[in-house]
TORPA-4810 file (N, C-alpha, C, O; in nm, 3 decimals):
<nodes>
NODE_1_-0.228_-0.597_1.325_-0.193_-0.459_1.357_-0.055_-0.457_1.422_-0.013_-0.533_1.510_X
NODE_2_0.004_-0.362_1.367_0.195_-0.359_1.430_0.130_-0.274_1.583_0.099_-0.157_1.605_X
NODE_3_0.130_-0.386_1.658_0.129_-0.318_1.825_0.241_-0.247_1.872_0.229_-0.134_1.918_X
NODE_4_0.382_-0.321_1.863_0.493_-0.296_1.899_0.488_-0.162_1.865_0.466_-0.083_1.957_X
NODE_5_0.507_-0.106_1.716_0.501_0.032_1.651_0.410_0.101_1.759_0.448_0.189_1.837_X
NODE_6_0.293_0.052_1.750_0.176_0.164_1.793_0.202_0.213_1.963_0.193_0.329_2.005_X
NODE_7_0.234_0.093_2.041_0.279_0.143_2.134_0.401_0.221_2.155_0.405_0.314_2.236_X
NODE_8_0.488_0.189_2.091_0.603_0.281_2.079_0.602_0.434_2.079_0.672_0.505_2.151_X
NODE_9_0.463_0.498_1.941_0.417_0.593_1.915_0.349_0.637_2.068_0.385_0.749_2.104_X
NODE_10_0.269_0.575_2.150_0.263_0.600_2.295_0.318_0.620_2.377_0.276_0.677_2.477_X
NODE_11_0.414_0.585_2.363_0.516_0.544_2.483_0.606_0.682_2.449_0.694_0.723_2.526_X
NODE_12_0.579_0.733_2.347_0.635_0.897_2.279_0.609_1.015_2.306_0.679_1.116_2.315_X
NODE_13_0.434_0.982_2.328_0.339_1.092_2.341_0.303_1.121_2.190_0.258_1.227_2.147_X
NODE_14_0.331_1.010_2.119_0.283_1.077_1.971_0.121_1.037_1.923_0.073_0.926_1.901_X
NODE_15_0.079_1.129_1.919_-0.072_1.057_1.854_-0.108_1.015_1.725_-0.077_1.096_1.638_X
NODE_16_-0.145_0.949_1.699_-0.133_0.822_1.573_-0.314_0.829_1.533_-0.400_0.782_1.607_X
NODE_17_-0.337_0.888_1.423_-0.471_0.925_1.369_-0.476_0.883_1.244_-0.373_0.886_1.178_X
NODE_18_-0.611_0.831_1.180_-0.621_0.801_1.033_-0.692_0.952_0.952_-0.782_1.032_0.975_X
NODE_19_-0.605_0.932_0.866_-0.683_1.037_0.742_-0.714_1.023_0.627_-0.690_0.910_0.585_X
NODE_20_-0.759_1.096_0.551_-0.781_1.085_0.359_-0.683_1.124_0.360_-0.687_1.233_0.417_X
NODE_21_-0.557_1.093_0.318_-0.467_1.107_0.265_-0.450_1.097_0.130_-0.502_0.991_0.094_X
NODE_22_-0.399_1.161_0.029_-0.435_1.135_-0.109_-0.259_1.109_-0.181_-0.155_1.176_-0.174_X
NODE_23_-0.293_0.984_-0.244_-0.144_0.949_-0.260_-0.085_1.014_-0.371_-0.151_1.050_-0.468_X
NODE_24_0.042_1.029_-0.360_0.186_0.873_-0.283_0.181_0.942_-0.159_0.290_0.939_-0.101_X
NODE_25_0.093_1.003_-0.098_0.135_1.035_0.046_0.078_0.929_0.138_-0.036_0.963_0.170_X
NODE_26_0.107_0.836_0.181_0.081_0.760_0.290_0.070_0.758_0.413_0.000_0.683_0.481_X
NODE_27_0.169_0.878_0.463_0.154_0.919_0.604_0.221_1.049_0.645_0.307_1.088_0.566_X
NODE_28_0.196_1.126_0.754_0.246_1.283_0.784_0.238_1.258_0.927_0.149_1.200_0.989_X
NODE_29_0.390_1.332_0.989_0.439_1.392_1.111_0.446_1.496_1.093_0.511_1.551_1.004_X
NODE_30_0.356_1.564_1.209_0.313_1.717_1.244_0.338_1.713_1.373_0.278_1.637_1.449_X
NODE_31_0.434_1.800_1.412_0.503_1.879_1.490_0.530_2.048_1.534_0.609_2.125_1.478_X
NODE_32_0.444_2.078_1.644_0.427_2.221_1.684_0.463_2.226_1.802_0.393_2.174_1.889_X
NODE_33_0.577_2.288_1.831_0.594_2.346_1.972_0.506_2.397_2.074_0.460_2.511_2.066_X
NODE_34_0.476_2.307_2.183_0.379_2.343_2.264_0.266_2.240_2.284_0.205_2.218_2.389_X
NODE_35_0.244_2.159_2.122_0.128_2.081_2.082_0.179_1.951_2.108_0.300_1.940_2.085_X
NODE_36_0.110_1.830_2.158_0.162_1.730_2.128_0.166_1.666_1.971_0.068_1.669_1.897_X
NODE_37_0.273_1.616_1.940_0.293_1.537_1.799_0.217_1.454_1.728_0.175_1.354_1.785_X
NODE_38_0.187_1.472_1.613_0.069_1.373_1.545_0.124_1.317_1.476_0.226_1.372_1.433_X
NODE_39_0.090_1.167_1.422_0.134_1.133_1.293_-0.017_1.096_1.249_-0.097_1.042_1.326_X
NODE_40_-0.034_1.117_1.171_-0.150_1.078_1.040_-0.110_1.016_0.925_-0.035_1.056_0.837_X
NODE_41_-0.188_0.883_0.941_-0.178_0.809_0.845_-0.315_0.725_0.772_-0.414_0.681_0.832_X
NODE_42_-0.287_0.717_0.624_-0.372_0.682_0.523_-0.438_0.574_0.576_-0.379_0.487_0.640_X
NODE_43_-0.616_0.573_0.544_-0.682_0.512_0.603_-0.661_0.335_0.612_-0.666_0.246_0.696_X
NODE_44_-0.630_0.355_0.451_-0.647_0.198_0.406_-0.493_0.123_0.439_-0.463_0.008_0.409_X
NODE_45_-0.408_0.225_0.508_-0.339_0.128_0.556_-0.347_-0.009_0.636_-0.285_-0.115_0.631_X
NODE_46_-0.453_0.041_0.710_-0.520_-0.087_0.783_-0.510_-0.196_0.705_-0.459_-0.303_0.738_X
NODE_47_-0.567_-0.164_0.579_-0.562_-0.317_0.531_-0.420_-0.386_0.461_-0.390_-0.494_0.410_X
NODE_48_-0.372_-0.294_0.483_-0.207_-0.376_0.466_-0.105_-0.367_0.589_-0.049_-0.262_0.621_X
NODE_49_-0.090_-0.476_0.648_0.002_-0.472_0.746_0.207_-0.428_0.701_0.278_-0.351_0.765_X
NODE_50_0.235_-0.485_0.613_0.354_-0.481_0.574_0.344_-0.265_0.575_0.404_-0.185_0.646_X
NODE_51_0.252_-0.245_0.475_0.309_-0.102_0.427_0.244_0.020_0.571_0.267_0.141_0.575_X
NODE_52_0.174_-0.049_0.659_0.114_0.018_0.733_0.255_0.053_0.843_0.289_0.162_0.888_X
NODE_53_0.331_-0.113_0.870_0.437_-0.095_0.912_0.567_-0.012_0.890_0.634_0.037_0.980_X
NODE_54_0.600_-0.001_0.721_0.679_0.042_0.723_0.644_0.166_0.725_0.743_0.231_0.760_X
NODE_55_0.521_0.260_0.697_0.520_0.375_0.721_0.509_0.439_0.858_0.577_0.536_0.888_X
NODE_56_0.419_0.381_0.943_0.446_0.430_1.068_0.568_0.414_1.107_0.592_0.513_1.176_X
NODE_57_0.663_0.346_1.103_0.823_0.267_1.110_0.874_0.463_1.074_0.913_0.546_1.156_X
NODE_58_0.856_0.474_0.948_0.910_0.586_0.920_0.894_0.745_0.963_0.984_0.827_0.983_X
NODE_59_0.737_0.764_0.972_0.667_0.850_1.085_0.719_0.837_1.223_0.743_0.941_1.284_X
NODE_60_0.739_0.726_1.281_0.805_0.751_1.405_0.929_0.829_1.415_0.948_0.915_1.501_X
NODE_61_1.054_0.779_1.280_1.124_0.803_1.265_1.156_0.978_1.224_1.256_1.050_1.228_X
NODE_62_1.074_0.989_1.202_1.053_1.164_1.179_1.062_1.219_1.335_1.142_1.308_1.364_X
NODE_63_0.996_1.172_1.410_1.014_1.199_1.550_1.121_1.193_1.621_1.151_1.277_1.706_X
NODE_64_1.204_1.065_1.583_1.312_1.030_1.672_1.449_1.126_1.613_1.558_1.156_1.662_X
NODE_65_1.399_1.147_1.521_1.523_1.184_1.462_1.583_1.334_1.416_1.700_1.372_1.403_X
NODE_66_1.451_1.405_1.397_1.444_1.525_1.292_1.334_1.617_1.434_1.344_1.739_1.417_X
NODE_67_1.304_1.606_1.474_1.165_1.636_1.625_1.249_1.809_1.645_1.368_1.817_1.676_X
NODE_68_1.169_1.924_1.622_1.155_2.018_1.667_1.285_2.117_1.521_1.308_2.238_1.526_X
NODE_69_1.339_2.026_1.421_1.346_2.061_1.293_1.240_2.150_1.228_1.127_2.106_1.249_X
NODE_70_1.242_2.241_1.169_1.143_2.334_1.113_1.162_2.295_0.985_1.268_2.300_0.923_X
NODE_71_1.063_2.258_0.947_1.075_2.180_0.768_0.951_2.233_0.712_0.835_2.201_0.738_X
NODE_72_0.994_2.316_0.634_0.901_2.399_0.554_0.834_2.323_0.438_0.882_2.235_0.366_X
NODE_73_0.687_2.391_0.437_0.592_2.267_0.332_0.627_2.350_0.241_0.657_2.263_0.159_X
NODE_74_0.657_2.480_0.167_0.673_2.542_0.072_0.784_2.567_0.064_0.832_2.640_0.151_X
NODE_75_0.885_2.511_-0.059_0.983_2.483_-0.097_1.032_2.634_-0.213_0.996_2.658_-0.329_X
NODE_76_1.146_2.731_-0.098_1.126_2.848_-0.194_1.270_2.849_-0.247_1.291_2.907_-0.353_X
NODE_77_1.390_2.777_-0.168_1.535_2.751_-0.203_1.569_2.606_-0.226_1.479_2.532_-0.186_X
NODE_78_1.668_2.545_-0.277_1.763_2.432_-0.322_1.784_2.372_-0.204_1.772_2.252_-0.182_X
NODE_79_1.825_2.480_-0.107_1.850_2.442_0.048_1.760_2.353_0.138_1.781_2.260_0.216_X
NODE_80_1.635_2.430_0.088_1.473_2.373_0.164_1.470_2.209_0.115_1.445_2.108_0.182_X
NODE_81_1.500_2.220_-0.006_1.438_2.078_-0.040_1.553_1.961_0.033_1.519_1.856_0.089_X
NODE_82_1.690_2.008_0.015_1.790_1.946_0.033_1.763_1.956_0.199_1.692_1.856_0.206_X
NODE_83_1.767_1.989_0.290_1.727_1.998_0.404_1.599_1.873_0.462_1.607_1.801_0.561_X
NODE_84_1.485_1.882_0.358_1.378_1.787_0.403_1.455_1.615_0.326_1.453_1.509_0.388_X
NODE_85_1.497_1.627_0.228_1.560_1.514_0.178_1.657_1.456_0.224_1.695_1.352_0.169_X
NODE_86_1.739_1.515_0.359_1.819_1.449_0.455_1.695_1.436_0.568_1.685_1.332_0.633_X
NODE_87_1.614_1.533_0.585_1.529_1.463_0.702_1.422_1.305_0.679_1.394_1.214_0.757_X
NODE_88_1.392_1.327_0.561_1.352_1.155_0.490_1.460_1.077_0.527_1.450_1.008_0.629_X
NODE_89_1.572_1.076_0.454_1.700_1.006_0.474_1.672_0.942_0.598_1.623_0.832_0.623_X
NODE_90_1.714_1.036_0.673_1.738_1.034_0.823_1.578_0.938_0.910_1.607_0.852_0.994_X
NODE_91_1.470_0.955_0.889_1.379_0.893_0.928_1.365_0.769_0.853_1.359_0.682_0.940_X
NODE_92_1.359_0.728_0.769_1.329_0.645_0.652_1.471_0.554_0.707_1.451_0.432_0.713_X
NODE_93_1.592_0.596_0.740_1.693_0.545_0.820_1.665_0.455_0.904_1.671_0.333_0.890_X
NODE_94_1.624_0.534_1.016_1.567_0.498_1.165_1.507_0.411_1.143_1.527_0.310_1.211_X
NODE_95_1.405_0.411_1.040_1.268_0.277_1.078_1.325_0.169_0.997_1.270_0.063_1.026_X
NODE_96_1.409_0.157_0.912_1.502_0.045_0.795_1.578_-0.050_0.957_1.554_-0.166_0.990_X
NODE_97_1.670_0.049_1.027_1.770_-0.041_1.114_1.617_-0.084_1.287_1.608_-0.184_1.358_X
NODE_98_1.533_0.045_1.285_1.436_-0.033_1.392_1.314_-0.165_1.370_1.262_-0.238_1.454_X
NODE_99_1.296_-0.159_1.223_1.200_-0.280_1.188_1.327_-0.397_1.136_1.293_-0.512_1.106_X
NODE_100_1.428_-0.367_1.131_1.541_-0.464_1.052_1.654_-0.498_1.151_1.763_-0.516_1.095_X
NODE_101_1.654_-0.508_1.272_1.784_-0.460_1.309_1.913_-0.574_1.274_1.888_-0.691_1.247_X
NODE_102_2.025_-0.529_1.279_2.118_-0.648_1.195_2.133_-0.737_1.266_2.183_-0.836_1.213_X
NODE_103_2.099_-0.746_1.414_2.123_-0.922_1.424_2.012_-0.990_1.372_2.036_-1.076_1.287_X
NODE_104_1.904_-0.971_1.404_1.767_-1.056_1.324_1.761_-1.052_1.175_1.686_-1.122_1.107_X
NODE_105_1.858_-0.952_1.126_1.919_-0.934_0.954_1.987_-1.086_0.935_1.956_-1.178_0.860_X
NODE_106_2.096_-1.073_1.038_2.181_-1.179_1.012_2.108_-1.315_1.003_2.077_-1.389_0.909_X
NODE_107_2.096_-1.320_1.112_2.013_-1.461_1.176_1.931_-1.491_1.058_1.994_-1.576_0.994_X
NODE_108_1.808_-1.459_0.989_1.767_-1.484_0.859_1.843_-1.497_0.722_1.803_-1.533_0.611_X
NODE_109_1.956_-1.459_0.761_2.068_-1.463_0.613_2.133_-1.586_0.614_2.191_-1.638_0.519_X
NODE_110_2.115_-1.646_0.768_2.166_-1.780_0.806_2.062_-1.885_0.818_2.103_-1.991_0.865_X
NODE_111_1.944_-1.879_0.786_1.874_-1.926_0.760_1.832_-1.978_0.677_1.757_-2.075_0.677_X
NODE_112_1.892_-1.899_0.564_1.865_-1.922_0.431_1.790_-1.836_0.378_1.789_-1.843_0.256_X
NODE_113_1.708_-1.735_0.434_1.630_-1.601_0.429_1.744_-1.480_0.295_1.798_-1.373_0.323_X
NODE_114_1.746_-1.538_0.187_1.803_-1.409_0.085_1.756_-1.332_0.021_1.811_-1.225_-0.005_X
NODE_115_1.626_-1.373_-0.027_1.513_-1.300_-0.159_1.464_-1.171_-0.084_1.436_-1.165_0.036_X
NODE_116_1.459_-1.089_-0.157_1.398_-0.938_-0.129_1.263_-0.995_-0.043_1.232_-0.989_0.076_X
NODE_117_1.207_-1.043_-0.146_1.039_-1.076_-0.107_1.014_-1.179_0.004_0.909_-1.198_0.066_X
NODE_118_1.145_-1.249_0.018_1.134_-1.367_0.188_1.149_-1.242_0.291_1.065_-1.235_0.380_X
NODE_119_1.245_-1.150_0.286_1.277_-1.084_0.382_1.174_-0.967_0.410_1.160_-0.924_0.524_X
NODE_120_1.094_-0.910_0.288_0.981_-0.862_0.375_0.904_-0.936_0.415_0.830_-0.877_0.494_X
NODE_121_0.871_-1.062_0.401_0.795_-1.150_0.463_0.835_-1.167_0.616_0.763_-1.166_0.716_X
NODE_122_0.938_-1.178_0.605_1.017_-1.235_0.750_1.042_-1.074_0.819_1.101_-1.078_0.928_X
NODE_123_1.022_-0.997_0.791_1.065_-0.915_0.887_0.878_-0.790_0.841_0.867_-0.672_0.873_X
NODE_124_0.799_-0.850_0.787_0.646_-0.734_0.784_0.648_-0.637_0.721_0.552_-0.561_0.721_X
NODE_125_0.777_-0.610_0.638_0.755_-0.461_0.579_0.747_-0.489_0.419_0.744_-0.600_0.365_X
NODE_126_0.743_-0.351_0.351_0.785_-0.359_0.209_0.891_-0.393_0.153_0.989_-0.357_0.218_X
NODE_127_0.915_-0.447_0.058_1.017_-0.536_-0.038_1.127_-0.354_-0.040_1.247_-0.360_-0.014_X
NODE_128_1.061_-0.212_-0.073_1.113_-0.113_-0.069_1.243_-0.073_0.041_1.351_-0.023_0.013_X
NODE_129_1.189_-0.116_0.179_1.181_-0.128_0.276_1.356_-0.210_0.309_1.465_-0.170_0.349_X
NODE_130_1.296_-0.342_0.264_1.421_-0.437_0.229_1.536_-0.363_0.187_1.635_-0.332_0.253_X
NODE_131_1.504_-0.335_0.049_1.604_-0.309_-0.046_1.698_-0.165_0.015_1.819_-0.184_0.005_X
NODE_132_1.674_-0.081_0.053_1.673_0.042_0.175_1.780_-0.001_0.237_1.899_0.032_0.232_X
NODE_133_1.708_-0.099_0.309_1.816_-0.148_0.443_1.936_-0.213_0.411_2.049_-0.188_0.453_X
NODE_134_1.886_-0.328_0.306_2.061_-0.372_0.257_2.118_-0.283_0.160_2.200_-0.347_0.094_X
NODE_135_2.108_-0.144_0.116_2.186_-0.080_0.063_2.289_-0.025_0.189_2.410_-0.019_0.207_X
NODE_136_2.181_0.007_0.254_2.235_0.122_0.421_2.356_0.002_0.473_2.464_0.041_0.516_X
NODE_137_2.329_-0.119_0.464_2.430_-0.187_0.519_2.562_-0.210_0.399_2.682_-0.212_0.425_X
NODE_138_2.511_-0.225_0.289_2.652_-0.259_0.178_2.722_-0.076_0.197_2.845_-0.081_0.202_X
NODE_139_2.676_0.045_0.207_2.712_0.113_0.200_2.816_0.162_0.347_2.896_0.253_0.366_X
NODE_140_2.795_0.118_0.380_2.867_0.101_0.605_2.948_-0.020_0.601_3.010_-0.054_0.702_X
NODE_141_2.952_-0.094_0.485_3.067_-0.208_0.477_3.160_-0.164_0.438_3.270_-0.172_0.493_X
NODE_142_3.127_-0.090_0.299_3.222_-0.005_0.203_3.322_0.061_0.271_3.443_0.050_0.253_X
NODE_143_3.259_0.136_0.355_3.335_0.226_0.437_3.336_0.233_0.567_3.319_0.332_0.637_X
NODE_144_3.361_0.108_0.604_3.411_0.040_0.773_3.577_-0.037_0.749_3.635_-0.090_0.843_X
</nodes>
């Protein structure tokens, strides 16, 4: 079980609940002014540590990042969607550089750690996950 994550989600005030979730949805941050914050996530994550990680990773990241954003579930303008698709961005961000961060990036690249599939090994998440993060970094090289 990712403790680190789960306490983190505590240490937030966020409450962290399992649901039927019916996929590709894996997990939901719900946020109401006044209410404390939920994230709900798919039951059977349990039984995968890597994807359990990177989704709560990313659910947190909805919090840290996007928190008191009004993101509408019914998509009636171009704007709406484009609006929630920088707030993914933006969370899906957060949990890439907080489950990855680049010195423990590095340090495994010096290791000999290169394959998509060593590095979710070595760092618990999805190979998705991986691939995410070293784009976010070739793309901040480009333009550094």
């Amino acid at each position: 079980m990712p403790f680190t994550l789960l306490k983190l989600a505590y240490d937030l005030r966020i409450k962290v609940e399992y649901w039927d979730l019916i996929p590709p949805v894996r997990g939901i941050y719900v946020y109401e002014p006044g209410l404390p914050p939920v994230i709900g996530l798919a039951h059977d994550l349990l039984g995968n540590r890597r994807e359990f990680r990177t989704v709560l990773g990313e659910e947190i990241g909805h919090h840290v990042t996007t928190v008191g954003s009004c993101l509408p579930c019914v998509h009636y303008h171009y704007s709406d969607r484009v609006n929630i698709s920088r707030a993914e961005y933006r969370a899906l961000r957060w949990a890439a550089n907080y489950l990855m961060p680049e010195d423990k990036l590095l340090q495994a690249f010096r290791r000999g750690i290169t394959e998509i599939w060593e590095l979710a090994e070595c760092f618990d998440v999805t190979e998705d996950m991986v691939r995410f993060r070293l784009k976010s970094l070739l793309v901040r090289a480009k333009y550094a």
